[in-house]
Residue, then its C-alpha position, 0 to 999 in steps of 0.5 A: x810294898x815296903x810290908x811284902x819287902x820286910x823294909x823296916x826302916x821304912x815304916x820306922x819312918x813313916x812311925x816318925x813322921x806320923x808323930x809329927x816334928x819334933x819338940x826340938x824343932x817346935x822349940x823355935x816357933x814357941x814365941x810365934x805360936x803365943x804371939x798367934x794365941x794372943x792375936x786370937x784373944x784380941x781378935x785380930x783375924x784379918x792380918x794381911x801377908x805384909x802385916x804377918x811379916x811386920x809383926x813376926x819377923x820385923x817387930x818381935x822377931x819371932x821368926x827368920x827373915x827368909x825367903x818365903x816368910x810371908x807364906x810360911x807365916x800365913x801357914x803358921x796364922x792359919x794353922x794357930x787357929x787350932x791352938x788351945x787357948x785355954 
């Protein structure tokens, strides 16, 4: 639809979007994302919501104490598996 209509800011965006989020934003989570890689090494896979959370936001304050931090970080831990360790 967005072609037919000539929308160019639409696909502006949608080229934005497909990039993925900024550096900028990433920035932020650099220490969690090395905490995730070294949980990894160690083979610790198995941390539960509360432990994530502890450990995270609590010990090494790697990310917010927000609403809905547990569920974030469990996104976050499961998606770091993805994450080059070498």
């Amino acid at each position: 639809m967005a072609e037919l209509v000539g929308d160019k800011k639409f696909f502006t965006r949608l080229s934005n979007a497909l990039k993925g989020p900024s550096q900028k934003e990433w920035a932020g989570l650099a220490k969690m994302k090395l905490s995730f890689l070294i949980l990894r090494q160690l083979e610790i896979n198995d941390l539960s919501d509360e432990a994530l959370e502890q450990l995270m936001v609590h010990t090494l304050h790697a990310y917010q104490d927000v609403p809905g931090a547990r569920k974030n970080l469990r996104m976050y831990y499961l998606n770091s598996r993805k994450l080059k360790t070498s």
